[in-house]
C-alpha atoms as one frame of an Amber mdcrd trajectory, in Angstrom:
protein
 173.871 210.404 199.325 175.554 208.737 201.911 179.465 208.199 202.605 180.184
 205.343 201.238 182.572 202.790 203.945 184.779 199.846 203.885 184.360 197.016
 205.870 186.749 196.818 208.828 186.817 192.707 209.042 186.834 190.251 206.301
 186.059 186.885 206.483 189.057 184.610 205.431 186.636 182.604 203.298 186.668
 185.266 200.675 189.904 184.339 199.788 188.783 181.400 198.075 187.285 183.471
 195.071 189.011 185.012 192.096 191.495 188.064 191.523 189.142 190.747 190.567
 192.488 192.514 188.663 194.061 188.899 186.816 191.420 186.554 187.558 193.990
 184.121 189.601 192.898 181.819 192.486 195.491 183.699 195.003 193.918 185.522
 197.119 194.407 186.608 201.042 192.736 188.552 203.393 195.191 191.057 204.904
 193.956 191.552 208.682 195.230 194.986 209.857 195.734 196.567 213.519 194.416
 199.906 212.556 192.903 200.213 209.236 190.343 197.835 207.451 190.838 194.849
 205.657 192.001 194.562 202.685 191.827 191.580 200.142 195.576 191.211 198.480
 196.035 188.885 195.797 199.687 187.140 195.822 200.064 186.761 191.985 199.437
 190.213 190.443 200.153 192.583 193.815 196.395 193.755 193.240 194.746 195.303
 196.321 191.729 196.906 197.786 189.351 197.324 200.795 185.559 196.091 200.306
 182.727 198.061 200.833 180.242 197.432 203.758 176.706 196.100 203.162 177.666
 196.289 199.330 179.534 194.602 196.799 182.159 197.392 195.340 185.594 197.453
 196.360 187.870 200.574 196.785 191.252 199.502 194.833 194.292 200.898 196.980
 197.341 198.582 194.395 197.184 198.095 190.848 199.510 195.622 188.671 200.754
 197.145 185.684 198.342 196.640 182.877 195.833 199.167 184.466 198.383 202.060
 184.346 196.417 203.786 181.353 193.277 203.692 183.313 194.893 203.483 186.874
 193.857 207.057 187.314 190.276 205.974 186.958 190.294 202.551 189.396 192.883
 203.922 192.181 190.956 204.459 195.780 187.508 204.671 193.611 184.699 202.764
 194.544 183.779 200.392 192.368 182.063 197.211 191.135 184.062 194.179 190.436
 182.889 194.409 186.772 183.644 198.178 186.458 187.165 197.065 187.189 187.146
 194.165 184.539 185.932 196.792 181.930 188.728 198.906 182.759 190.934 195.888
 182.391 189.722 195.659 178.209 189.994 198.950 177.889 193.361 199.310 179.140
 194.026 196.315 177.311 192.742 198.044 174.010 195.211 198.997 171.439 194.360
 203.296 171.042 195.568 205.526 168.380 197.751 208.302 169.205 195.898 211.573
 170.137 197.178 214.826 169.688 195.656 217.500 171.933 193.357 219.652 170.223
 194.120 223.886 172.019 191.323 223.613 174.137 191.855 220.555 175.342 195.200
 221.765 175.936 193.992 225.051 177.861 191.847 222.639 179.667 195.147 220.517
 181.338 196.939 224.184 181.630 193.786 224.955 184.057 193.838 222.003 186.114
 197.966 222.158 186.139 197.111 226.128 187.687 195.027 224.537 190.103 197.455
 221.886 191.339 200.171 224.291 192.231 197.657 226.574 194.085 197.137 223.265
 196.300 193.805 221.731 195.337 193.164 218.282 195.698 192.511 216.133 192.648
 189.201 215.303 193.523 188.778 219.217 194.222 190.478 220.047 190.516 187.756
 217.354 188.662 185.191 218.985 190.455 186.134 222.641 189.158 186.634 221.116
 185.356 183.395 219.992 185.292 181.922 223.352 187.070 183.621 225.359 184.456
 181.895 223.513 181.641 184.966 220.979 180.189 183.557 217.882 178.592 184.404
 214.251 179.990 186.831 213.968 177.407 188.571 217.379 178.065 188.181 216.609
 181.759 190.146 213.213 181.852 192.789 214.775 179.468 193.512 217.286 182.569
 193.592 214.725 185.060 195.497 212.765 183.820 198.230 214.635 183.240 197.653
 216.433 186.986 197.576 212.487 188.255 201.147 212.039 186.407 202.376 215.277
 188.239 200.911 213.688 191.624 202.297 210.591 191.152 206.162 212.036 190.076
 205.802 214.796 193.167 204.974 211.599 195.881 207.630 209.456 193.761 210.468
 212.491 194.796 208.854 212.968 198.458 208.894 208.617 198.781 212.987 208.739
 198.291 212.901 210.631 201.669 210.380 209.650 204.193 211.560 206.464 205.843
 210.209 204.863 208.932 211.621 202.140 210.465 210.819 201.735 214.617 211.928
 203.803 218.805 212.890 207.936 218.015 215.009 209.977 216.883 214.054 213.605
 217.381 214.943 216.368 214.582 214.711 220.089 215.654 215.239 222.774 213.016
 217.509 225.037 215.470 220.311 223.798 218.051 218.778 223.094 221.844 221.196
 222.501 224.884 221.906 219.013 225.668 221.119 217.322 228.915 223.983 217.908
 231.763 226.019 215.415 231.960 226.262 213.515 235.936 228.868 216.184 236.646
 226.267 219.206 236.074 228.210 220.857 233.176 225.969 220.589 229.718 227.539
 218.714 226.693 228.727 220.508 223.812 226.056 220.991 221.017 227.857 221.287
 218.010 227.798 219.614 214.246 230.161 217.281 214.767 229.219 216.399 218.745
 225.259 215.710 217.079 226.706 213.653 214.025 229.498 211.751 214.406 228.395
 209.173 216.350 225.590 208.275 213.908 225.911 205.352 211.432 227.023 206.859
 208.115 223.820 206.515 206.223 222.007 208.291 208.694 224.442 211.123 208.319
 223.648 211.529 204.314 220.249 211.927 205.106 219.852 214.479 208.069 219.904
 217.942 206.201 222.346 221.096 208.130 221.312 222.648 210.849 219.426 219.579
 212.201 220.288 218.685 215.463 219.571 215.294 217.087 218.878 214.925 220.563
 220.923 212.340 222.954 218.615 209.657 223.540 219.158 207.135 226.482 222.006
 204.437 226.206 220.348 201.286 224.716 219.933 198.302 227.128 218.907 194.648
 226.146 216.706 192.162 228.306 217.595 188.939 227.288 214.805 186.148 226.508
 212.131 188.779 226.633 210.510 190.346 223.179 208.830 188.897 220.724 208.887
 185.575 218.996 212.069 185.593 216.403 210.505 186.081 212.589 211.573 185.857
 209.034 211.706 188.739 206.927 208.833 190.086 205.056 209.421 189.201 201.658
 205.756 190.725 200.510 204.385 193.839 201.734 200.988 192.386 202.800 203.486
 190.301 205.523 205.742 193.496 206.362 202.275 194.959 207.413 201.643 192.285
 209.285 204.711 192.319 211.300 205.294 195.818 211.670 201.855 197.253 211.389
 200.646 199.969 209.423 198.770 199.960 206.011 200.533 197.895 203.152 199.885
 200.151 200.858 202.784 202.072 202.517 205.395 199.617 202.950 207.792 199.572
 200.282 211.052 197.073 199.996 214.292 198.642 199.138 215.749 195.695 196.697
 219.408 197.599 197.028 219.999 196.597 201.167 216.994 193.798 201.826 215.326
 195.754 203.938 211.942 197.258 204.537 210.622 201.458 204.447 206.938 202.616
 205.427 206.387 205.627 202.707 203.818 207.954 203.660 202.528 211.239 202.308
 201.779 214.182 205.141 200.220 215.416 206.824 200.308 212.337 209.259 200.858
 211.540 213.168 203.673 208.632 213.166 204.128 207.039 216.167 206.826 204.683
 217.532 209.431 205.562 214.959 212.845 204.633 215.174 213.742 206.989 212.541
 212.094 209.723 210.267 213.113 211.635 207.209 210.959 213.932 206.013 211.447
 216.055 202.950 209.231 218.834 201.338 208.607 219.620 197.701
């Protein structure tokens, strides 16, 4: 069977149709630098990439009324009415379940597997192998998918991007000689204290950050003046990147790309990066 691919450019026309997620007329057609298109929809948050020569989409947002079945939807490929179905189901009233002991020694399994480092598509794949029913199988997964999400939730509070670099070294290096020819001082303090104070809570001990060169300006060069993204479809758009990773940080305004490792970042002003 054959790899199944998004389409890189979407015509703005599809727009014009219907929120596969809430059903609203609100569409947009997200054009990004380096990743394919996706189709937002400005009412419910609801996102996802189309498939070429098909008709399925791969959902990469969600709004909330798919967190039951998110699990089942999220970066899946699937048809528009596959997704609606989810959408009743979710909607669905269900009676509380209590886990029967094998279906409990079925999530203890896939748990195992998780913290030996399998992926979740890898850990699905071994349920099944090992003979768990569908039922015992999403009853795993979902509770490894709630681990997931809560470990990416602690790792997103720490991995900030925001644009030129700042280089972090685990040990101490020399500093550049000064004009004179004697080296600067590399100590705590010297690497620190000249940083803003937010950027000193978050750079761990033992870090030490390299001089960079002194900032210049060239005025009435740059790009045109914008406003600030207020959605993250326009943050994308204005920073670049994937959407899905931009997140807004309602306590200062202002805007953080959040993304899981391992990954190449380039033209970063600033990176935290913090390990479970």
């Amino acid at each position: 069977m054959s790899k199944i691919a998004p389409r890189f450019s979407i015509p703005d026309e599809w727009a014009a149709g219907r929120c596969p997620a809430c059903g609203a007329r609100a569409l947009q057609i997200a054009h990004l630098p380096s990743a394919p298109d996706q189709v937002t929809c400005e009412q419910c948050g609801f996102s996802c990439e189309v498939e070429e020569n098909g008709t399925r989409i791969r959902p990469s947002k969600l709004p909330p009324q798919f967190d039951s079945v998110r699990h089942l939807a999220v970066f899946q490929w699937l048809a528009v009415s596959e997704l609606r179905a989810l959408a009743a189901r979710a909607a669905a009233p269900a009676a509380e379940a209590v886990p029967t002991t094998e279906a409990t020694d079925w999530i203890a399994r896939a748990e195992k597997l998780y913290q030996l480092g399998n992926s979740l598509k890898q850990i699905n794949s071994a349920l099944a192998n090992a003979g768990a029913t569908p039922q015992q199988t999403q009853a795993a997964m979902a509770r490894v998918i709630d681990i997931d999400h809560e470990k990416r939730q602690r790792n997103s509070r720490s991995v900030m991007l925001m644009g030129s670099v700042v280089v972090l070294r685990p040990r101490w290096l020399p500093s550049a000689p000064t004009q004179s020819g004697s080296p600067l001082v590399s100590t705590a303090a010297r690497s620190t204290a000249v940083l803003p104070l937010l950027l000193r809570t978050l750079i761990p001990p033992g870090i030490t950050v390299l001089d960079s060169p002194t900032p210049s300006a060239r005025l009435g060069s740059g790009p045109a003046a914008s406003k600030c993204p207020a959605t993250p479809l326009q943050a994308a758009q204005l920073f670049g990147g994937d959407l899905s990773n931009w997140s807004k940080d309602e306590q200062t305004g202002g805007w953080m790309m959040i993304v899981a490792g391992p990954a190449t970042i380039d033209n970063a002003n600033f990176v935290a990066v913090s390990c479970p």
